[in-house]
C-alpha positions, 0 to 999 in steps of 0.5 A: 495455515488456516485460510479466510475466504471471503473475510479478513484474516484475524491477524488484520482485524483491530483488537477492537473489532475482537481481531488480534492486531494490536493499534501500535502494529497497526500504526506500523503498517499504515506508516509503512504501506505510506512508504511503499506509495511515496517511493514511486510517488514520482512515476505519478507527479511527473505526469501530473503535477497538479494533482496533489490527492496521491501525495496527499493520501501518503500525508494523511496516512502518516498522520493517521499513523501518528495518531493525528488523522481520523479513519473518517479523513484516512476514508476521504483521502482513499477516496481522492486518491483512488478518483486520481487514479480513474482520471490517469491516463498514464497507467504506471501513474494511475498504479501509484495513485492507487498505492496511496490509495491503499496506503491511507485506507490501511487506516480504515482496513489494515490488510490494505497495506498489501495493496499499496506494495503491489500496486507501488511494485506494478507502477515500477513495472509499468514504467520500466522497459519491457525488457527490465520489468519483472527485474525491476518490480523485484527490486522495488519488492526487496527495497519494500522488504529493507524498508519493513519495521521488523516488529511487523516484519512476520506479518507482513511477509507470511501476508505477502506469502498467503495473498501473492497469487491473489495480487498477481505474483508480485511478491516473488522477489 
């Protein structure tokens, strides 16, 4: 496989952008990387039930995936996210306000579905023992995989394949 450093792979570019991934696939990914931050979602509420900009990110993600959202909102609520993150003290929580975060922002830059994954599965982690972290990081990673339409299947697992030492490892499930 070809490797991109330094720049986006073609695969995650928008066709109109001159990249091959198409709106539909796109859509798919951003609905599905909203999946991967709103199932840890709780790690993050219940420390800080207030604080409505993570779920609020997962909403705007979905209704960017539903063609009901602009990039300029999906923008917004990345942002809004990623401000709840750098005020968690609590670190599985400030993880999973970053998968929303990413999730959103899947909208303005496809290949950020990867990061609401990763940073989902490290919250699982954080928030486990020690003695059961790395099982359960594996078994949020699988849940990930059950959960993964399959017309975006290929493209997300050879992502995963090409950037898991990038996002520390976590995709060895």
């Amino acid at each position: 496989m070809i490797q991109y450093a330094g720049r986006r792979h073609p695969r995650f570019v928008a066709v109109h952008r001159g990249g091959l991934l198409d709106v539909a696939s796109h859509r798919l990914l951003a609905s599905w990387a909203a999946d991967c931050a709103e199932h840890v979602l709780a790690l993050f509420t219940i420390k800080y039930p207030e604080d409505d900009r993570p779920r609020g990110a997962i909403e705007t993600a979905r209704a960017w995936s539903r063609g009901e959202a602009t990039v300029g909102d999906a923008r917004k609520a990345a942002f809004a996210a990623h401000a709840a993150a750098r005020s968690a003290a609590d670190a599985a929580a400030r993880e999973v306000a970053r998968a929303a975060g990413h999730a959103v922002a899947t909208a303005h830059m496809a290949d950020h579905e990867l990061g609401a994954a990763a940073w989902a599965i490290k919250a699982v982690r954080l928030a486990s023992p020690a003695s059961d972290a790395m099982t359960a990081g594996e078994r949020e990673c699988r849940w990930q995989r059950e959960h993964l339409p399959d017309a975006i299947r290929e493209l997300v697992l050879s992502d995963e394949e090409r950037r898991n030492k990038k996002l520390w490892s976590v995709f060895t499930c």
